[in-house]
ZALO-25367 format. One record per atom (N, C-alpha, C): x, y, z. Coordinates in steps of 0.2 Angstrom, whole numbers, padded with zeros to 4 digits, always signed. Each point is the difference from the previous one (the first is absolute). Example, Ala and Ser with C-alpha at 12.3 -4.5 7.8 and 13.67 -1.06 7.14 Angstrom:
BEGIN
+0066-0028+0039 -0004+0006+0000 +0004+0006+0000 -0002+0005-0004 +0004+0006+0001 -0004+0005+0003 
END
This chain:
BEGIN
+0004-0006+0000 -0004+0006+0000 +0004+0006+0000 -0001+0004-0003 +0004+0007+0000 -0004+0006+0001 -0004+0000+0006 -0002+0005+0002 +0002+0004+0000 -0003+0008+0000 +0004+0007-0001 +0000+0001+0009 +0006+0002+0001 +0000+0003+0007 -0001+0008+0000 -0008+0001+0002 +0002+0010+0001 +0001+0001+0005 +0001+0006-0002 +0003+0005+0008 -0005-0001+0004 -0009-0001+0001 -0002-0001+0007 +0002-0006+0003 +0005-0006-0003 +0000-0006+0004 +0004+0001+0006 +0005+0006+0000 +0003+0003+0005 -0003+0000+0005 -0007+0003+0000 -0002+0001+0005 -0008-0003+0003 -0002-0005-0006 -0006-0002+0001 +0001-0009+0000 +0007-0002-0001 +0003-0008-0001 -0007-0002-0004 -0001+0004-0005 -0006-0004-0006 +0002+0000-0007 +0001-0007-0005 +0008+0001-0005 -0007+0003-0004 +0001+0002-0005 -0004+0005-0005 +0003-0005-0006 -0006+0000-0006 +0000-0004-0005 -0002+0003-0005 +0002+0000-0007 +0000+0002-0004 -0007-0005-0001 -0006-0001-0010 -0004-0003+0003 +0003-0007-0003 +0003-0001-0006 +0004-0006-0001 +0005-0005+0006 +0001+0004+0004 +0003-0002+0008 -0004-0004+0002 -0005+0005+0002 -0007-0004+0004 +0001-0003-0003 -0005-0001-0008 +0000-0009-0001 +0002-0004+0003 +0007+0000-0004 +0003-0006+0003 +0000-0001+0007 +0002+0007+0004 +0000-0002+0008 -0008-0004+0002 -0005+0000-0003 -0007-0002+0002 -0001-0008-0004 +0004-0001-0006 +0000-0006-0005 -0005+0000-0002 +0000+0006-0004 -0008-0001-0003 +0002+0007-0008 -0002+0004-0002 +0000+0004-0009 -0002+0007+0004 +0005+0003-0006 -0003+0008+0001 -0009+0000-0001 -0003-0004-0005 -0004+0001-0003 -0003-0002+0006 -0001-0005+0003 -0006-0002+0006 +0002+0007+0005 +0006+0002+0000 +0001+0007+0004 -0006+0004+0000 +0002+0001-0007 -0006+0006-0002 -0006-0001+0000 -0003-0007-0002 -0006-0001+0000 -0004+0003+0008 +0006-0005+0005 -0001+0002+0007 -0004+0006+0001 +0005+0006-0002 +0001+0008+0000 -0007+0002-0004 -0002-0002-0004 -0005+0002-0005 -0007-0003+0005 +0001-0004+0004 -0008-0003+0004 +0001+0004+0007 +0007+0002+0002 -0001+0004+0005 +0002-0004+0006 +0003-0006-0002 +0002-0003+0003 +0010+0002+0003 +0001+0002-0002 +0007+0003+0002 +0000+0007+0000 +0002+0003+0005 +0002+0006+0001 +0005+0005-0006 -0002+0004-0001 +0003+0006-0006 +0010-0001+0003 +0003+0000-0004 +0009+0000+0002 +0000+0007+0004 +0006+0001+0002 +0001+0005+0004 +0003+0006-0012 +0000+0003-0001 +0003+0004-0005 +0007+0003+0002 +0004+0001-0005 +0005+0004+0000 +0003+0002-0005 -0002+0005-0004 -0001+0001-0005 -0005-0004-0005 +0003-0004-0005 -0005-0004-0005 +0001-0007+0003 +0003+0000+0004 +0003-0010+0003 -0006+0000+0007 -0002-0007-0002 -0002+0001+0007 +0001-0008+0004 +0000+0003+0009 +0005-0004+0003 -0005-0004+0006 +0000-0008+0001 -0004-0003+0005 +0006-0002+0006 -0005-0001+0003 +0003-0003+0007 -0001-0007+0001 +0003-0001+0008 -0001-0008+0002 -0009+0002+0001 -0003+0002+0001 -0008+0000+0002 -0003-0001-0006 +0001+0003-0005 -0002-0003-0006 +0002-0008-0002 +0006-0004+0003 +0000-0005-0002 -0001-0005+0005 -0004+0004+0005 -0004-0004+0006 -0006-0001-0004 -0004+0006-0004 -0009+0001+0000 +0001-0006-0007 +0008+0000-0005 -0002-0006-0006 +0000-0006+0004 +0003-0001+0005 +0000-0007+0003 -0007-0005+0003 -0005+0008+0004 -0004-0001+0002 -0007-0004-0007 +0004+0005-0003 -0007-0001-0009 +0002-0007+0000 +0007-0001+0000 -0002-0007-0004 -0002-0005+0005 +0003-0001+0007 -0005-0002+0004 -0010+0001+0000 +0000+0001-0001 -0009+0003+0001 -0002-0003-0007 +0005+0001-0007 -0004-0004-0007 +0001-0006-0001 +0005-0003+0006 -0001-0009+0003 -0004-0001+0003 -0002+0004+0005 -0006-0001+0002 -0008+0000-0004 +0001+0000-0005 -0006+0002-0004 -0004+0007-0002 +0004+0005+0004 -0002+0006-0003 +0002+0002-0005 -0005+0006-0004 +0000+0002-0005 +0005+0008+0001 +0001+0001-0006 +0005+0005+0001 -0006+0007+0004 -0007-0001-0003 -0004+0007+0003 -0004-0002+0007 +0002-0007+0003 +0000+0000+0007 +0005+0003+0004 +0007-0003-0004 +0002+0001+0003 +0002+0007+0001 -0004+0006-0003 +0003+0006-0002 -0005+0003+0005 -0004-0003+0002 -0005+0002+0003 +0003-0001+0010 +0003-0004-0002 +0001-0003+0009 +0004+0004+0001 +0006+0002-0005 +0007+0003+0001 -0002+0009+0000 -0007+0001-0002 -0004+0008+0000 -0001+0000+0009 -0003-0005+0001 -0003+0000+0008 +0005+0001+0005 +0004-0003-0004 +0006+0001+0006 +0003+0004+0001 +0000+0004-0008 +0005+0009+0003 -0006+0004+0001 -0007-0003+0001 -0005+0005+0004 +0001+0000+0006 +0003-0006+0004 +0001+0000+0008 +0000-0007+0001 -0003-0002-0003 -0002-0009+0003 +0004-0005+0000 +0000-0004+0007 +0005-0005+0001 +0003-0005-0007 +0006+0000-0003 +0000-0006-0007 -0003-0006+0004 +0004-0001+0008 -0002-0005+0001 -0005-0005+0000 -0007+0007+0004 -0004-0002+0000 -0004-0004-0004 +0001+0003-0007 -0002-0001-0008 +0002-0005-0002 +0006-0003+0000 +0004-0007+0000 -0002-0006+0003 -0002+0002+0009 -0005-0005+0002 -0007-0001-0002 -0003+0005-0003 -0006-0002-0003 +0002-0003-0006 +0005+0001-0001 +0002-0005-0009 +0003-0007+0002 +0002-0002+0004 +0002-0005+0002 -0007-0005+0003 -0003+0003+0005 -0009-0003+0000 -0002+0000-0007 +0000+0004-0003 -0003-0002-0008 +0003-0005-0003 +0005-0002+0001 +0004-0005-0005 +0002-0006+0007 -0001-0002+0006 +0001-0004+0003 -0004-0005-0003 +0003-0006+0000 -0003-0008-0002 -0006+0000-0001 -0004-0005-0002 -0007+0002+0000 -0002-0006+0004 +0003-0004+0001 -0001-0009+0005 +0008+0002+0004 +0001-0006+0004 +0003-0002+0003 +0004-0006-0005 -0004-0004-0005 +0003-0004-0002 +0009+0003-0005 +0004-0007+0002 +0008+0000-0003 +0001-0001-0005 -0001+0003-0006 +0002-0002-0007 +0005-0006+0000 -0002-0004-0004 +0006-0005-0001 +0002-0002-0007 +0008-0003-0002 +0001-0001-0005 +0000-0009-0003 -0002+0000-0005 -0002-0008-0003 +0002+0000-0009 +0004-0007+0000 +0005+0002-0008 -0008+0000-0005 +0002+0000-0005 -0004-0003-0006 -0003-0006+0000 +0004-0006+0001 -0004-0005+0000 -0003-0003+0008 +0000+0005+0003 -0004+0000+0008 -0007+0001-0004 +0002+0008-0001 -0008+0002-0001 -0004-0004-0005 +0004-0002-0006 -0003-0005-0004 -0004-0006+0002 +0004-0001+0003 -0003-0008+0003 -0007+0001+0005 -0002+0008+0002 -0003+0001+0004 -0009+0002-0001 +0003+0002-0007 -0004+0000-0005 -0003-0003-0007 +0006-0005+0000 +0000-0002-0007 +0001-0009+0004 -0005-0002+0006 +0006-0007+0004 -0002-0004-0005 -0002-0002-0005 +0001-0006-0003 +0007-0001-0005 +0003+0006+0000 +0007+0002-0005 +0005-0006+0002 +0004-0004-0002 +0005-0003+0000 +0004+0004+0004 +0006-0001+0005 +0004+0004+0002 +0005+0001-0004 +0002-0006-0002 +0005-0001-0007 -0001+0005-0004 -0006+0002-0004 -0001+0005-0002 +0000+0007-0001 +0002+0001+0007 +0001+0008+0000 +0009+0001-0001 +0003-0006-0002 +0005+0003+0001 +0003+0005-0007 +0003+0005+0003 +0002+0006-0008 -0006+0003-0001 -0005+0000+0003 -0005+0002-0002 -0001+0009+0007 -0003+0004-0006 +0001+0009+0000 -0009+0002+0000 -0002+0005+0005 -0005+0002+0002 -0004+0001-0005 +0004+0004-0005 -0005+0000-0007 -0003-0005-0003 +0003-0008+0002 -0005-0005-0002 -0006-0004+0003 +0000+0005+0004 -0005-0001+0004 -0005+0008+0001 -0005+0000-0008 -0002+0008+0002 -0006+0001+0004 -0002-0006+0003 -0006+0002+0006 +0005+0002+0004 +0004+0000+0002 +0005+0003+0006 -0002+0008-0001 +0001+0003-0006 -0001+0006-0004 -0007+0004+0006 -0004-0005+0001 -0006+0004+0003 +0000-0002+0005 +0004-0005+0004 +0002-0001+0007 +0003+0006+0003 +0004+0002-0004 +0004+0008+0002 -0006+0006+0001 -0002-0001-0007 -0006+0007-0001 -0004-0001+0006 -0002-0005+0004 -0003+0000+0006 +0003+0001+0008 +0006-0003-0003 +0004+0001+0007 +0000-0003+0004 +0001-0005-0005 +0001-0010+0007 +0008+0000-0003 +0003+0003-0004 +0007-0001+0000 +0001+0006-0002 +0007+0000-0001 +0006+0007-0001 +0007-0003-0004 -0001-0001-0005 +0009-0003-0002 +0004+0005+0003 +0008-0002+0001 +0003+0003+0000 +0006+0003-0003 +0002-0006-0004 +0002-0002-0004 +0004-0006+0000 -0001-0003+0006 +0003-0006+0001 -0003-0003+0004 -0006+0000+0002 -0004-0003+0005 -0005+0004-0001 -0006-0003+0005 -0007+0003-0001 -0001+0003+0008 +0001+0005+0002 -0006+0002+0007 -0004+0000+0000 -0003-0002+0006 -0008+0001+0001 -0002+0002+0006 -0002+0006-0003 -0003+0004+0002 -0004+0000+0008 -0005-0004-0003 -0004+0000+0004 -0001-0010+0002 +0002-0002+0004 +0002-0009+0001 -0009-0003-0001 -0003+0004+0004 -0008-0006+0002 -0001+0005-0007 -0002+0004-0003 -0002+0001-0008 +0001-0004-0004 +0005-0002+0001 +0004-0005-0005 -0003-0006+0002 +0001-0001+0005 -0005-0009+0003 -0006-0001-0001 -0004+0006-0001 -0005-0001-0001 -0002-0004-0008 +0004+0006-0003 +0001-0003-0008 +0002-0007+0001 +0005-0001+0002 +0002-0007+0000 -0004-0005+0001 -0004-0001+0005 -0004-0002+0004 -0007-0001-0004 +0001+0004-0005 -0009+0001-0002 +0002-0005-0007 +0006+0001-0002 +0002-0004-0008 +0002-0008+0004 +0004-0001+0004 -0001-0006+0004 -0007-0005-0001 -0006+0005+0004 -0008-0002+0001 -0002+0000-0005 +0003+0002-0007 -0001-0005-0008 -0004+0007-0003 -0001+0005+0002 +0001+0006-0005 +0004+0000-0003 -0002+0004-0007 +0005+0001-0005 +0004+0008+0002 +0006-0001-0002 +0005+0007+0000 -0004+0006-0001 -0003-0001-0008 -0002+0006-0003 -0006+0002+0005 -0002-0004+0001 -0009+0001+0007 +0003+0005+0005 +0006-0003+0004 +0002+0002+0004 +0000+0007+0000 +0006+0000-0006 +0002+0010-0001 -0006+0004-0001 -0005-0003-0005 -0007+0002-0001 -0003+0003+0006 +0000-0002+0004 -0006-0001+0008 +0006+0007+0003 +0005-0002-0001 +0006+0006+0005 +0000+0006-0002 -0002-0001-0007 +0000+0009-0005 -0005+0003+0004 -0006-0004-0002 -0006+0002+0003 -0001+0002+0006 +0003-0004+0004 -0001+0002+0008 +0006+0006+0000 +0004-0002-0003 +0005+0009+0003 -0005+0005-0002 -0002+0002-0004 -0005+0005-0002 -0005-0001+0002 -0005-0003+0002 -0003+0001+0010 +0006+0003+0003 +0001-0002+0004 +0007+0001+0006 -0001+0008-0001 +0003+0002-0005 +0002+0007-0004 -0005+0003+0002 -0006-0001-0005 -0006+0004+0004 +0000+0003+0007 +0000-0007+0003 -0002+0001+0008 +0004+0003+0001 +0007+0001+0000 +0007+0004+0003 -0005+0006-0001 +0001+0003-0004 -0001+0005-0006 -0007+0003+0006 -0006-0005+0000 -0004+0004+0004 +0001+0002+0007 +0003-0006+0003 +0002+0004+0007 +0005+0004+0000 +0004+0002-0003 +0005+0005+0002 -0006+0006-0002 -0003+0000-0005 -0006+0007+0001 -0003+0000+0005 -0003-0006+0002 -0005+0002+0006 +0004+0002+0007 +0007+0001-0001 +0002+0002+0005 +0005+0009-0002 +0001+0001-0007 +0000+0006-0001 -0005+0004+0000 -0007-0003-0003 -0007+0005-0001 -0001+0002+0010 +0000-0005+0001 +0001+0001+0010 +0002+0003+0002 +0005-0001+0002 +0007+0001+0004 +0002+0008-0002 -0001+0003-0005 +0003+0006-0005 +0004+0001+0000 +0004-0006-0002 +0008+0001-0005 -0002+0002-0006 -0004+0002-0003 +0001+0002-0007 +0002+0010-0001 +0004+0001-0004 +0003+0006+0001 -0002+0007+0001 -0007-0001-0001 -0005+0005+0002 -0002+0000+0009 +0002-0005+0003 -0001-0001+0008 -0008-0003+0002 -0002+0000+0006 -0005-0004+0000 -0007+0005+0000 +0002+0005-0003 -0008+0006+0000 +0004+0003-0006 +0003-0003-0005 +0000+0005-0005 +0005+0006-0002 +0002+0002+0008 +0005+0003-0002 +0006+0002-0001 +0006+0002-0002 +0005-0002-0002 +0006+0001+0007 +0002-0006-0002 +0006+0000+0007 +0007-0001-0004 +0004+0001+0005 +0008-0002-0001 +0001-0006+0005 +0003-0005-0003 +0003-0005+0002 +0006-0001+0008 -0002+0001+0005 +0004-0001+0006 +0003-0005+0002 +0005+0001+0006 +0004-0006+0002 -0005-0004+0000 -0005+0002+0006 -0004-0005+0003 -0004-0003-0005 -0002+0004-0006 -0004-0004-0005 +0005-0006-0003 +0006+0000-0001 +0004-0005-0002 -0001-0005+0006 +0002-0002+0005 -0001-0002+0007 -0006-0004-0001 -0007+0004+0001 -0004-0003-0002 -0001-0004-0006 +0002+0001-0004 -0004-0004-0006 +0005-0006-0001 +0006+0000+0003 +0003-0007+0003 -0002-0003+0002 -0002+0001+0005 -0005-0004+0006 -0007+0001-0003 -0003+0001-0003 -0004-0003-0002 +0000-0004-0005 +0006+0001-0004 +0001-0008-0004 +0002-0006+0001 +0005+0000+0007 +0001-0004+0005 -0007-0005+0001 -0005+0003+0003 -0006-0003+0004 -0005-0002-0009 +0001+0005-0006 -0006-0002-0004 +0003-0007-0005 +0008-0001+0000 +0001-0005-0004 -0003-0007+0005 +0001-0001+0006 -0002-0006+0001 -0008+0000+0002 -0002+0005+0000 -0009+0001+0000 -0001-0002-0007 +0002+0001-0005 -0004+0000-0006 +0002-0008-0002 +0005-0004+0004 +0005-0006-0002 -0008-0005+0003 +0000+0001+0008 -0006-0002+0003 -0007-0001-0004 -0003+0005+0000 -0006+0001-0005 +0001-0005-0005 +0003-0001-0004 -0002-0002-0005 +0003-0006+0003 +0004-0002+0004 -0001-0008+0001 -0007-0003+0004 -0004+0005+0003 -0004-0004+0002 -0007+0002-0005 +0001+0004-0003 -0006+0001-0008 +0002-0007-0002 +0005-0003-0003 +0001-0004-0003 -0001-0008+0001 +0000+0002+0007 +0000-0009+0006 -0007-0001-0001 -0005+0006+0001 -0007-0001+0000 -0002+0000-0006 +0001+0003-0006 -0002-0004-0008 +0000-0005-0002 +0008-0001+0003 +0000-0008-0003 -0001-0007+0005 -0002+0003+0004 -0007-0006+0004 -0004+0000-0003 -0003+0007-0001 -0007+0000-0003 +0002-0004-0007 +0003+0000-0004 +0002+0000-0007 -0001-0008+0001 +0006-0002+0004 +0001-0008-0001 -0007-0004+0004 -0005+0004+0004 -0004-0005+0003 -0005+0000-0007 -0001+0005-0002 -0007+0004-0007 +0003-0007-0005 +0008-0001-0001 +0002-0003-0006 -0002-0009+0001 +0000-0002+0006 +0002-0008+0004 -0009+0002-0001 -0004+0003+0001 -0009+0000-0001 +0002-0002-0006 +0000+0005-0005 -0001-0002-0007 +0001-0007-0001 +0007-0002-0001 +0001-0006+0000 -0004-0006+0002 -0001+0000+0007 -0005-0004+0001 -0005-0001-0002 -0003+0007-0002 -0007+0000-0003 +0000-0004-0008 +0007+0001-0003 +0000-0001-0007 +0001-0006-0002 +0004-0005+0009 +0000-0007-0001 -0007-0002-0001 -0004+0002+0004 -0007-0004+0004 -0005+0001-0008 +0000+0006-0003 -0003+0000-0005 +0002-0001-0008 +0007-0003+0000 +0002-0004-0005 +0000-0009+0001 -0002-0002+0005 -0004-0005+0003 -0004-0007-0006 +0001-0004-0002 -0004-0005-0003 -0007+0002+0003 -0006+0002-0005 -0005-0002+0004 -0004+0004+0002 +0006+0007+0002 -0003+0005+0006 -0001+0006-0004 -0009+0001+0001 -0002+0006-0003 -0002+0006+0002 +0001+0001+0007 +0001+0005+0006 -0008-0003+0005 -0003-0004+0000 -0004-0001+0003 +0003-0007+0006 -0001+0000+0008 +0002-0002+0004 -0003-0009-0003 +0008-0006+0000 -0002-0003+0001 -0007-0004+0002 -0003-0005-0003 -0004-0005+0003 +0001-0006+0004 -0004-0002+0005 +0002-0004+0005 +0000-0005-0003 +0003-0006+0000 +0001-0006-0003 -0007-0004+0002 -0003-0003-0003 -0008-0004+0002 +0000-0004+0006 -0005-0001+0003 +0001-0004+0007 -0004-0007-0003 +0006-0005+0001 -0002-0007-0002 -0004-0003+0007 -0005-0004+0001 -0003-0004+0004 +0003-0007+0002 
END
């Protein structure tokens, strides 16, 4: 790195960069520099004359961005979070709310499983013998195993995600469903799911008034204690909404499996030799 040293380093121990410096000091391009600069996401240089000169604080705030766009923020969140901050509010604060927003969604431990694990897992009548040399693309139902997210290549193994999602798959192609049934029924139920998410998160912003007009319509600024809160309330809503729908579900599918074991019976009794829905006859009384 050959950062420029000016004459404030004398007295502020902060090295001053030219903006080709930064870059490299940051490992990233002039150009994402300036995009930065353009969204308002970095601070204007200090000038001196036509040259203009950064500090270490500027390649503290590029550190910070790219921390926050592995996190999954967008560059206009993040421009948004880093506004609030030089308004007065804690970064930390805002960081722990972004940490509850992206903490696990379960307790379950992803785990990894090679090629011909998963295969066998879904494919069990395959020969073992035969996976040998054989490559994920030969297998393109796997293709929509991913698009659901019962697996994850990585390139050299398969994580999963999520282990009992996985089982269940397993489990249900074992019980002599076909694969394609399977992923069929999993599309479909994640869009349920989706819904439902979708509606409780509103029934607790239409509520609650997190929406950015406040809870009477009028226009607010965002506080510590508004961050603070709406941590904790996502704490307490993610496993309330997790609840709910497990016990909506326990009680459908009693109702579902007792309504389907009727049917069935009813459909034995009247596919019956003989039986034309009128209650058998007594057999004659012999003397």
């Amino acid at each position: 790195m050959s950062a420029f040293i000016g004459r404030d380093e004398e007295t502020t121990g902060m090295t001053e960069y030219r903006i080709d410096d930064l870059a490299r000091a940051a490992g990233t391009t002039v150009r994402h520099l300036r995009g930065f600069q353009e969204r308002g996401l970095l601070p204007p240089p200090r000038m001196r004359g036509r040259v203009g000169y950064y500090d270490d604080s500027h390649l503290a705030r590029i550190g910070l961005i790219g921390r926050l766009k592995e996190r999954g923020f967008t560059l206009a969140s993040i421009a948004e979070m880093l506004s609030a901050w030089e308004r007065g509010h804690n970064l930390g604060d805002l960081l722990g709310l972004e940490r509850v927003i992206h903490d696990p969604w379960s307790d379950e431990t992803p785990v990894r499983m090679t090629l011909p694990e998963v295969v066998l897992r879904f494919y069990p009548d395959t020969p073992a013998e035969a996976l040998a040399g054989r490559r994920p693309e030969d297998f393109p139902m796997l293709r929509r195993a991913e698009e659901l997210e019962f697996i994850r290549w990585t390139g050299e193994e398969y994580e999963i995600p999520s282990p009992r999602l996985f089982e269940v798959g397993a489990e249900l192609v074992a019980a002599g469903i076909r694969l394609g049934a399977v992923f069929e029924i999993a599309g479909e139920l994640r869009g349920d799911v989706d819904a439902i998410a979708r509606r409780f998160v509103r029934l607790t912003v239409d509520h609650l008034g997190l929406d950015d007009a406040g809870p009477r319509g009028s226009a607010r600024t965002a506080s510590r204690q508004d961050y603070r809160e709406i941590a904790e309330l996502i704490r307490r809503l993610r496993p309330l909404g997790v609840q709910s729908v497990q016990g909506l579900l326990a009680r459908s599918l009693h109702a579902e499996i007792q309504a389907e074991f009727a049917r069935r019976i009813e459909s034995m009794g009247t596919g019956a030799p003989g039986h034309d829905g009128a209650p058998p006859e007594a057999p004659p009384v012999r003397g």
